[in-house]
N, C-alpha and C positions, 0 to 999 in steps of 0.2 A: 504494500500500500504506500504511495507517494506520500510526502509530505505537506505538498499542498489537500490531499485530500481527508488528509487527517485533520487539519485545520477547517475543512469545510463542512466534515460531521460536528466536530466541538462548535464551530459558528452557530451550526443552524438546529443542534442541542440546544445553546442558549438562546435563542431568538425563540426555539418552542417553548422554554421554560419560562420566559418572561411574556409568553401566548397567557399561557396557564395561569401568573401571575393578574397580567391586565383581565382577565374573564373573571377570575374573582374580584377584583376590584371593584367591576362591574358590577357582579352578583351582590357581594356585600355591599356596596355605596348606595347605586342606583336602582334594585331590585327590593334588595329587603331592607334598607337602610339599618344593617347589622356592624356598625361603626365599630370593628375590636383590636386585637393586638395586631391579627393577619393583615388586616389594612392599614397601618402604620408600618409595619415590616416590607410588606408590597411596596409602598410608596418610600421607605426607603430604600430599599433594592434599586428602583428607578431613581432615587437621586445617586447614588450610588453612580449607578451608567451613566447619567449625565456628566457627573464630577471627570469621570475618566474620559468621555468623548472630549470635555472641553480641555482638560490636559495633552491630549491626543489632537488636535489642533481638526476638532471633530468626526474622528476616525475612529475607529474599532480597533483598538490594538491588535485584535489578529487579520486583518485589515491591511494593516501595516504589514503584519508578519509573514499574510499568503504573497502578498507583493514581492517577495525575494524568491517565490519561485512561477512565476505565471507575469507575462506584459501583455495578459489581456487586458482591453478597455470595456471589456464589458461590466453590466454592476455586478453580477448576480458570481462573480467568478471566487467568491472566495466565501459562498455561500451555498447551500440547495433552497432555492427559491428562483421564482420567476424575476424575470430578468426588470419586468417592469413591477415587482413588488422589490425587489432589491433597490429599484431607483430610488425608489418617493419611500420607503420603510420610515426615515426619520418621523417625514412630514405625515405620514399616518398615522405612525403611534405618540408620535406627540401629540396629534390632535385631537387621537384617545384618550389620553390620559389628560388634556386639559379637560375634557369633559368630565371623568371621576373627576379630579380635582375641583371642580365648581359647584359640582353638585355636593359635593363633601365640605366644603366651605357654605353651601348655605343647608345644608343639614345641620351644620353644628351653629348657624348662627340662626 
Protein backbone atom coordinates (compact mmCIF):
# COMPACT_ATOMS: atom_id res chain seq x y z
CA UNK A 1 0.00 0.00 0.00
CA UNK A 2 1.51 3.42 -1.09
CA UNK A 3 1.95 6.10 1.16
CA UNK A 4 -0.20 8.42 -0.30
CA UNK A 5 -2.97 6.02 0.02
CA UNK A 6 -2.56 5.49 3.58
CA UNK A 7 -2.88 9.02 4.07
CA UNK A 8 -6.16 9.07 2.05
CA UNK A 9 -7.83 6.37 4.27
CA UNK A 10 -6.76 8.28 7.72
CA UNK A 11 -8.15 11.73 5.76
CA UNK A 12 -11.22 10.43 4.95
CA UNK A 13 -11.57 8.39 8.50
CA UNK A 14 -11.54 11.79 9.98
CA UNK A 15 -13.80 13.66 7.73
CA UNK A 16 -16.29 10.52 8.53
CA UNK A 17 -15.67 10.93 12.09
CA UNK A 18 -16.20 14.59 12.22
CA UNK A 19 -19.80 13.38 9.80
CA UNK A 20 -20.63 11.42 12.88
CA UNK A 21 -19.68 14.27 15.18
CA UNK A 22 -21.78 17.26 13.16
CA UNK A 23 -25.08 14.74 12.96
CA UNK A 24 -25.14 14.68 16.55
CA UNK A 25 -24.78 18.13 16.94
CA UNK A 26 -27.53 18.36 14.90
CA UNK A 27 -29.43 15.66 16.75
CA UNK A 28 -28.68 17.13 20.12
CA UNK A 29 -28.85 21.18 19.24
CA UNK A 30 -31.60 21.29 16.72
CA UNK A 31 -33.64 18.14 17.07
CA UNK A 32 -34.02 17.45 20.63
CA UNK A 33 -32.52 20.47 22.16
CA UNK A 34 -30.49 17.96 24.57
CA UNK A 35 -27.61 20.67 25.36
CA UNK A 36 -24.88 18.08 27.27
CA UNK A 37 -21.31 17.24 27.75
CA UNK A 38 -21.38 15.47 23.86
CA UNK A 39 -22.08 18.87 22.56
CA UNK A 40 -19.55 20.88 24.02
CA UNK A 41 -16.99 18.05 23.37
CA UNK A 42 -18.28 18.14 19.58
CA UNK A 43 -17.96 21.79 19.36
CA UNK A 44 -14.62 21.53 20.61
CA UNK A 45 -13.38 18.90 18.56
CA UNK A 46 -14.30 21.47 15.69
CA UNK A 47 -12.56 24.31 17.38
CA UNK A 48 -9.83 22.16 17.72
CA UNK A 49 -9.73 21.64 13.49
CA UNK A 50 -10.14 25.11 13.18
CA UNK A 51 -7.03 26.14 15.41
CA UNK A 52 -4.81 23.77 13.21
CA UNK A 53 -6.29 24.68 9.67
CA UNK A 54 -5.42 28.37 10.79
CA UNK A 55 -1.94 27.34 11.98
CA UNK A 56 -1.63 25.27 8.72
CA UNK A 57 -2.14 28.50 6.72
CA UNK A 58 -5.63 26.63 6.03
CA UNK A 59 -4.80 23.20 5.14
CA UNK A 60 -5.16 20.00 6.42
CA UNK A 61 -1.87 18.91 7.75
CA UNK A 62 -2.19 15.76 5.94
CA UNK A 63 -2.80 17.89 3.00
CA UNK A 64 0.35 19.04 3.23
CA UNK A 65 1.80 15.74 3.92
CA UNK A 66 -0.03 13.71 0.78
CA UNK A 67 1.43 16.65 -1.24
CA UNK A 68 5.10 15.05 -1.08
CA UNK A 69 3.86 12.32 -2.80
CA UNK A 70 1.17 13.15 -5.63
CA UNK A 71 1.22 16.82 -8.12
CA UNK A 72 -2.04 16.35 -8.65
CA UNK A 73 -4.40 19.58 -8.89
CA UNK A 74 -7.17 17.91 -8.30
CA UNK A 75 -9.15 18.59 -4.66
CA UNK A 76 -10.39 15.33 -3.88
CA UNK A 77 -6.42 13.62 -4.30
CA UNK A 78 -5.53 13.38 -0.95
CA UNK A 79 -8.99 12.26 0.13
CA UNK A 80 -11.83 9.48 -0.98
CA UNK A 81 -14.53 11.90 -1.77
CA UNK A 82 -15.80 13.56 -4.71
CA UNK A 83 -13.94 15.79 -6.39
CA UNK A 84 -16.46 18.48 -6.03
CA UNK A 85 -17.26 17.75 -2.39
CA UNK A 86 -13.59 17.85 -1.64
CA UNK A 87 -13.67 21.52 -3.32
CA UNK A 88 -16.25 23.42 -1.23
CA UNK A 89 -15.92 20.66 2.07
CA UNK A 90 -14.71 23.81 4.15
CA UNK A 91 -17.48 26.04 2.99
CA UNK A 92 -20.08 23.34 3.77
CA UNK A 93 -19.34 22.34 6.86
CA UNK A 94 -18.75 25.48 8.11
CA UNK A 95 -21.93 26.55 7.09
CA UNK A 96 -23.14 23.48 9.00
CA UNK A 97 -21.81 24.14 11.89
CA UNK A 98 -22.64 27.83 11.86
CA UNK A 99 -26.15 26.67 11.86
CA UNK A 100 -25.64 24.38 15.29
CA UNK A 101 -23.98 27.10 16.49
CA UNK A 102 -26.85 29.70 16.21
CA UNK A 103 -29.26 27.71 17.12
CA UNK A 104 -27.31 26.65 20.27
CA UNK A 105 -26.61 30.21 21.00
CA UNK A 106 -30.40 31.14 21.06
CA UNK A 107 -31.32 27.97 22.91
CA UNK A 108 -29.23 28.96 25.67
CA UNK A 109 -30.27 32.55 25.44
Amino acid sequence: MSKLTVIKIIHTLIWVFFNIVLIYLYYAVIFTNKIDVYVWIGLGLFVLEGLILLIYDKQCPLTILARRYSDSQQHNFDIYLPNWLAKHNKLIYTSLLVIVILVLLFRLF
